[in-house]
N, C-alpha and C positions, 0 to 999 in steps of 0.2 A: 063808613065813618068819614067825617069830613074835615077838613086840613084845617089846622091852626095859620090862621093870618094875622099880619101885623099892617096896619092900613098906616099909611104914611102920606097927609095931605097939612096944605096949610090952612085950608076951610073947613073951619065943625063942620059945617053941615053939608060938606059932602065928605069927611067922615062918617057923619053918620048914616047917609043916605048908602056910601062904599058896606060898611058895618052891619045895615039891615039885609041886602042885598043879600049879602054871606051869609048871613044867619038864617035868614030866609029860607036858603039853599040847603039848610045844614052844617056849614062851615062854621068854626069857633073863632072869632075875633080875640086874638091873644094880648092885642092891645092898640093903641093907635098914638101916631107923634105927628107934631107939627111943624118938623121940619125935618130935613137930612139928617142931620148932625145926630138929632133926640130919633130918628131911627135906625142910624148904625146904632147904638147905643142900646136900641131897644132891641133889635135883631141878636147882640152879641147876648143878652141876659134873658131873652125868650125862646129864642133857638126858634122861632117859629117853620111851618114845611114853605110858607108863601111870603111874598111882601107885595104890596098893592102900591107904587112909587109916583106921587104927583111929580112934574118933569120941573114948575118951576116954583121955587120958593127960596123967601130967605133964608139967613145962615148958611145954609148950604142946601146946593138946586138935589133935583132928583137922581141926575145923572153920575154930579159926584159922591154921592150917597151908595149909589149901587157899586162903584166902582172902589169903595173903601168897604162895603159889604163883601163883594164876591173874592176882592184880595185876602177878606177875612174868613171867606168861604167862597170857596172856587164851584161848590155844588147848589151852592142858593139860588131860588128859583122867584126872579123879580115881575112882575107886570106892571107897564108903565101907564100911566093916564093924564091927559091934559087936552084942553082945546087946542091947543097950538098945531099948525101944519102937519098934519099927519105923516103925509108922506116923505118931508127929511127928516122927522124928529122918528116917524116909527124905523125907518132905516137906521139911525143913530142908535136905540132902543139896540135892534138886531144885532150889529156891530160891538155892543157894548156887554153883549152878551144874556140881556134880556129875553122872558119867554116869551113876550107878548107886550102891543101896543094899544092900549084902546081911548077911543075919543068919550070925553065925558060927558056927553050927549048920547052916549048910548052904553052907558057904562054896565049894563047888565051881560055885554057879550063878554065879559069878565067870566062867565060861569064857563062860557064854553071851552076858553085858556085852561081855566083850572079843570075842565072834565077831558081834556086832551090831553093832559100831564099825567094823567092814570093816578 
């Protein structure tokens, strides 16, 4: 059976690109928000297994969204996505206590995060 996800990006349409991807796969899209803020918000009333976290957006960025998720659940299992520099933003990711970093230019190795968390 496949994990409930809550996709968290500022652009529909790689919401929905994120959204088919998952479903695609088998996974249930439990909802989706357009920014930090409206996905702590939506993590705390969907309890969803995943959260899919763009790194940079108004209201509030990706990073401090995860970091007010995992205070609110220390076992929430976040994967992060953005163009941005991979290599300090996926270290920051790591650090921050994320499972995973991926570049949205190749955003389908997203499946492989989620089939390595069992």
């Amino acid at each position: 059976m496949g994990k409930k996800i809550l996709v968290v990006d500022d652009s529909s349409m790689m919401r929905n690109m994120i959204s088919g991807i998952l479903e695609g796969a088998g996974h249930i899209v439990v909802g989706n928000a357009k920014n930090g803020a409206e996905g702590v918000d939506s993590y705390k009333s969907l309890k969803p297994d995943l959260v899919t976290m763009d790194v940079t957006m108004r209201v509030m960025d990706g990073f401090a969204a995860a970091r007010e998720i995992l205070e609110y659940d220390q076992d929430a299992s976040i994967v992060f996505l953005s163009n941005l520099d991979e290599k300090s933003y996926k270290k920051d990711a790591e650090l921050l206590g994320g499972k995973g970093y991926v570049n949205k230019h190749k955003t389908r190795e997203i499946l492989s995060i989620i089939d390595g968390l069992g």
